[in-house]
Backbone as a chain_set.jsonl record, in Angstrom:
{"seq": "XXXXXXXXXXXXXXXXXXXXXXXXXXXXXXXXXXXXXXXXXXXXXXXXXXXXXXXXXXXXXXXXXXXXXXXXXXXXXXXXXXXXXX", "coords": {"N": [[5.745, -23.968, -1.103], [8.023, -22.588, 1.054], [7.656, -21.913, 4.042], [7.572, -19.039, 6.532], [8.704, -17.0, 9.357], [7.498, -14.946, 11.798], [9.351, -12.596, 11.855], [10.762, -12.658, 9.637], [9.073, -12.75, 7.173], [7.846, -9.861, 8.081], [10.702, -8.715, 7.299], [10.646, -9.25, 4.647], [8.95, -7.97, 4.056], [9.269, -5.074, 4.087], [11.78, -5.172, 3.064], [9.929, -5.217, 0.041], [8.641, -2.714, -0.205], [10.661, -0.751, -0.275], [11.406, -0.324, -2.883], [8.851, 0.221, -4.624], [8.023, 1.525, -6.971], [8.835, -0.16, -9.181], [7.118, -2.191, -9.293], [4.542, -4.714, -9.661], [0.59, -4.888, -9.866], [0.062, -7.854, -9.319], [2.609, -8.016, -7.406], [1.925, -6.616, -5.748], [-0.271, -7.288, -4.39], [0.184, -9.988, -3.719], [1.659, -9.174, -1.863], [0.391, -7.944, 0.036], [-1.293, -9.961, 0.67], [0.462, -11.469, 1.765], [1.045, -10.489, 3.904], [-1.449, -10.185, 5.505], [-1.725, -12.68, 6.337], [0.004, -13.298, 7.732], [-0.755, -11.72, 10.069], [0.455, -8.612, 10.036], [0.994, -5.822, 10.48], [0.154, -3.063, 7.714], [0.396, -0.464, 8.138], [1.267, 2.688, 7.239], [2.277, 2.318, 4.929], [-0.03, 1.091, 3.337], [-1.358, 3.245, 1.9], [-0.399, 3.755, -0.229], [-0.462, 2.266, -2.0], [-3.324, 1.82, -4.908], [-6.612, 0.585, -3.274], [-8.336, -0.862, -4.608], [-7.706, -1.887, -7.217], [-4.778, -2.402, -6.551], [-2.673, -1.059, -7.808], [-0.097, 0.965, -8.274], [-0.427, 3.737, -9.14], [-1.286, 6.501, -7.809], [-2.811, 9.745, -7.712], [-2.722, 13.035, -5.403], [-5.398, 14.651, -5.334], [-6.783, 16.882, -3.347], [-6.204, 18.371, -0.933], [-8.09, 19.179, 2.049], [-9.624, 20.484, 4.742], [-8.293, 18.838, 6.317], [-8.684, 16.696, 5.319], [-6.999, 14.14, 3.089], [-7.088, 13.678, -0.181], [-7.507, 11.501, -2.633], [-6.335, 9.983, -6.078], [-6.882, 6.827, -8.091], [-5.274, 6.674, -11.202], [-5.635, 4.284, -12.443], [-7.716, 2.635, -12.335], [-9.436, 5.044, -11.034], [-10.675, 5.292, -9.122], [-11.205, 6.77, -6.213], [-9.802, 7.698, -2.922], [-9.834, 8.427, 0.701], [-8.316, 10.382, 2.849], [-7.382, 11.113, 6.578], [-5.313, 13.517, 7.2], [-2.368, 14.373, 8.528], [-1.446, 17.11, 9.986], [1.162, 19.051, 10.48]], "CA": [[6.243, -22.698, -0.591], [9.1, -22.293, 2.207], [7.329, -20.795, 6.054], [8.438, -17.945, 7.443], [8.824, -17.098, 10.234], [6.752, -13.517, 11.424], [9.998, -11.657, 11.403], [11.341, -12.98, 7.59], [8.046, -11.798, 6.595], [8.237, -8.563, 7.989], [11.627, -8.262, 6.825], [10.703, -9.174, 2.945], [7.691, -6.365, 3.355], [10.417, -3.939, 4.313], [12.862, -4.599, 1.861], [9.218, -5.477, -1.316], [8.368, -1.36, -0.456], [11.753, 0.025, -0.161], [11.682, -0.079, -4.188], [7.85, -0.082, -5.27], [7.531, 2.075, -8.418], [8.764, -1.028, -9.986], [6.137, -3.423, -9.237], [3.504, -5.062, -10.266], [-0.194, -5.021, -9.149], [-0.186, -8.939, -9.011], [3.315, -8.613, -6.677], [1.738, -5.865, -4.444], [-1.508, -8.132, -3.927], [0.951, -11.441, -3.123], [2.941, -9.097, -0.294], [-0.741, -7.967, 1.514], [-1.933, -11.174, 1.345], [1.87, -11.86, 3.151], [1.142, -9.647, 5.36], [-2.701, -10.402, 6.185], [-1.096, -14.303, 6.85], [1.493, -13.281, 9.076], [-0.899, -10.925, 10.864], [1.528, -7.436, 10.322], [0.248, -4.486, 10.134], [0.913, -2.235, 6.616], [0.599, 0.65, 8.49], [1.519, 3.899, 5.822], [2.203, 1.702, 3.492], [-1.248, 0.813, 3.011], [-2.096, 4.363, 0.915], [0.896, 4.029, -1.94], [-1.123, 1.454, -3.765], [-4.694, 1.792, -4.444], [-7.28, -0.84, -2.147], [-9.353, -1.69, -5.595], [-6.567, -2.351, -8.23], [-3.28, -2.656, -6.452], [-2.188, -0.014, -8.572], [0.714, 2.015, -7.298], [0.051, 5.418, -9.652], [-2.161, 7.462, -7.29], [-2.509, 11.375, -7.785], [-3.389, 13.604, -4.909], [-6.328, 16.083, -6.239], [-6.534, 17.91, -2.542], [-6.316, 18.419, 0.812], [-8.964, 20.077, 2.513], [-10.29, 20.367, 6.105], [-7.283, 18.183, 7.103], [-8.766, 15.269, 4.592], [-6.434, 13.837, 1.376], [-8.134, 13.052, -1.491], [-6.02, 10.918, -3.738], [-7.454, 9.819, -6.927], [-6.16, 6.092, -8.957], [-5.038, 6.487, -12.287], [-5.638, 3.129, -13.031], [-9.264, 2.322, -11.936], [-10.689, 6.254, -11.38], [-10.798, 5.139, -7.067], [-10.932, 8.058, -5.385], [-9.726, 7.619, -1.48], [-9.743, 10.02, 1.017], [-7.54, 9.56, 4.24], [-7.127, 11.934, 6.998], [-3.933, 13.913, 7.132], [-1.929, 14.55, 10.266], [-0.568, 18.06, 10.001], [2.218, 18.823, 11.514]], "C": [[6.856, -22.909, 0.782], [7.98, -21.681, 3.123], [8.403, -20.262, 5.99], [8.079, -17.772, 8.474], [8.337, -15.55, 10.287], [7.83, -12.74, 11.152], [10.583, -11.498, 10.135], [10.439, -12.366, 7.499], [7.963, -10.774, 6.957], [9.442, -8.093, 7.483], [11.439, -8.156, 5.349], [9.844, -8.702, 2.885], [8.628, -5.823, 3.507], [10.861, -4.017, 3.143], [11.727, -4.906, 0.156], [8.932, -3.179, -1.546], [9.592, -0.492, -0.332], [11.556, 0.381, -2.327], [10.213, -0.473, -4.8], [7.525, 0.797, -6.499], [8.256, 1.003, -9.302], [8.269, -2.264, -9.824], [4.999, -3.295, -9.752], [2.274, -5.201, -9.386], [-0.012, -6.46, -8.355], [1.279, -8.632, -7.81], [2.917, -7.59, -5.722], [0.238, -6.809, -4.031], [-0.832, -9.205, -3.604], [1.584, -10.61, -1.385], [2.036, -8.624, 0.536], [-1.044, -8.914, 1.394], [-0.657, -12.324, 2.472], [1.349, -11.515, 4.487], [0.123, -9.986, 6.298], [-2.398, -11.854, 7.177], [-0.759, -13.98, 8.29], [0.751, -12.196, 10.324], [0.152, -9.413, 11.219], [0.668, -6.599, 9.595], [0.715, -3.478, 9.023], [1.37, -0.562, 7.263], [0.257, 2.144, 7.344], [1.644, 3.596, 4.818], [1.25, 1.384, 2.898], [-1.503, 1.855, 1.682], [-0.601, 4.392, 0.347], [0.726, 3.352, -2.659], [-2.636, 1.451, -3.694], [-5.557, 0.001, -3.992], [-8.194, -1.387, -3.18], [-8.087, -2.719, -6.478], [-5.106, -2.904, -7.766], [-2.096, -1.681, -7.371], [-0.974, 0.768, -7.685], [0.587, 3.732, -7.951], [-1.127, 5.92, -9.157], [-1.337, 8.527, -7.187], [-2.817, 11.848, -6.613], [-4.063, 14.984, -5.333], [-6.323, 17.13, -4.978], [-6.595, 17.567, -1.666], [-7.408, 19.58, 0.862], [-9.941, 19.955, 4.111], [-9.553, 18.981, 6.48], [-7.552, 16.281, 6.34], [-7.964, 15.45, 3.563], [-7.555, 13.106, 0.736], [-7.171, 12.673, -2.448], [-6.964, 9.807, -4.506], [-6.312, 8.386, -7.537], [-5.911, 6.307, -10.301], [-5.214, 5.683, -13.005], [-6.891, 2.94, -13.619], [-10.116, 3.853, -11.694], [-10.587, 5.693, -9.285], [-10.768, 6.211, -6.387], [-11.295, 7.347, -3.232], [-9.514, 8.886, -0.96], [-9.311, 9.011, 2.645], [-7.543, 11.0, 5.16], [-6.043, 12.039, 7.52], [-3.61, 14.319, 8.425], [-1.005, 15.964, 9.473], [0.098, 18.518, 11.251], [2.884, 20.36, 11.719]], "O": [[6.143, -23.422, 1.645], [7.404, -20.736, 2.583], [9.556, -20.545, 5.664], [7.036, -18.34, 8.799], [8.54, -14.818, 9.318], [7.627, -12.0, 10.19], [10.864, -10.417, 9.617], [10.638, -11.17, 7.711], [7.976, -10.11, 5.92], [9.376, -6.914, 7.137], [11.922, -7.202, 4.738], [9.386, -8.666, 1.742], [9.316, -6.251, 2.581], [10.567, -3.248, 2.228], [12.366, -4.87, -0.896], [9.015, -2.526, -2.586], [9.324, 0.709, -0.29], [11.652, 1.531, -2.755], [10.23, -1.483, -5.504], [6.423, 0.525, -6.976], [8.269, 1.409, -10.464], [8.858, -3.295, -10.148], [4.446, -2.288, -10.193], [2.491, -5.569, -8.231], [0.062, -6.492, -7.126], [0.917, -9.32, -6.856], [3.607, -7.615, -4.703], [-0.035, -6.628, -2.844], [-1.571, -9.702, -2.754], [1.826, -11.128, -0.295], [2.332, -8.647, 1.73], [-1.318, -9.215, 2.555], [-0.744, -13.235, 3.295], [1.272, -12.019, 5.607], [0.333, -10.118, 7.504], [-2.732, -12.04, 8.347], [-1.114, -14.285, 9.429], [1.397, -11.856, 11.315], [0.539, -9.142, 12.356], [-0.039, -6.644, 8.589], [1.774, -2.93, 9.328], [2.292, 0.195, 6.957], [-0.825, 2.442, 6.837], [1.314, 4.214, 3.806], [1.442, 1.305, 1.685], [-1.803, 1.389, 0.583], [0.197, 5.259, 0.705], [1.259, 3.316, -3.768], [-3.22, 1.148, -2.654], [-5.248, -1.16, -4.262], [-8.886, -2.345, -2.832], [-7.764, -3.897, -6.323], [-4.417, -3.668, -8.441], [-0.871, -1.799, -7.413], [-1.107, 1.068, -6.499], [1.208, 4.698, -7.508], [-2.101, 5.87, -9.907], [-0.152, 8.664, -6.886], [-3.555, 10.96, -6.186], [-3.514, 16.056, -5.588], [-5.925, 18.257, -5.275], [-7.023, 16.45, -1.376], [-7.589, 20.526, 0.097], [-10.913, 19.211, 4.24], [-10.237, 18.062, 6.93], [-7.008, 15.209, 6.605], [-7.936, 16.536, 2.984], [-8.466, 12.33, 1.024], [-6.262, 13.339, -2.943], [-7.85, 9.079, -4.058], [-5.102, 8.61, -7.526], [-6.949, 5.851, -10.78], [-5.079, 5.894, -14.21], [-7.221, 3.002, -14.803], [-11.284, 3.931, -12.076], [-10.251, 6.585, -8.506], [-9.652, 6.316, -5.878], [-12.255, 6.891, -2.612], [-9.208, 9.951, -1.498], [-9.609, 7.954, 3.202], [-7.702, 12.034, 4.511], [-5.549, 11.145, 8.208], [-4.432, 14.576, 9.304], [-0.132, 15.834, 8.615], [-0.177, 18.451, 12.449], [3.802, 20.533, 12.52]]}, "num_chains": 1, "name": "protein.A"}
């Protein structure tokens, strides 16, 4: 495998989530373990695939008292993040 350099690798996370409803668990688990390497932070991107499966088809069931609750489709995972209203 070719090195990168930290900014290539942040650049090929940028352009792996610009188009993720057509990926695969196994290629969203290769681009955090990019990322964990290279030390870069996912940031927001973190909650658009679930943290068990790698799954990208999460539902949100509710908001409530400023928490999301967003459920996997895949695996059943239920996360809960807190929402920034705006």
């Amino acid at each position: 495998m070719k090195t990168l350099t930290k900014t290539e690798a942040e650049e090929k996370i940028q352009e792996f989530f610009q188009n993720l409803k057509n990926k695969t668990p196994e290629e969203i688990k290769k681009i955090k373990k990019l990322a964990m390497h290279y030390n870069i932070k996912l940031k927001d991107k973190r909650k658009l695939f679930c943290k068990k499966c790698y799954s990208n088809k999460l539902k949100i069931k509710r908001i409530k008292n400023k928490i999301k609750t967003i459920q996997c489709q895949n695996c059943g995972y239920v996360g809960r993040w807190i929402c920034q209203m705006r």
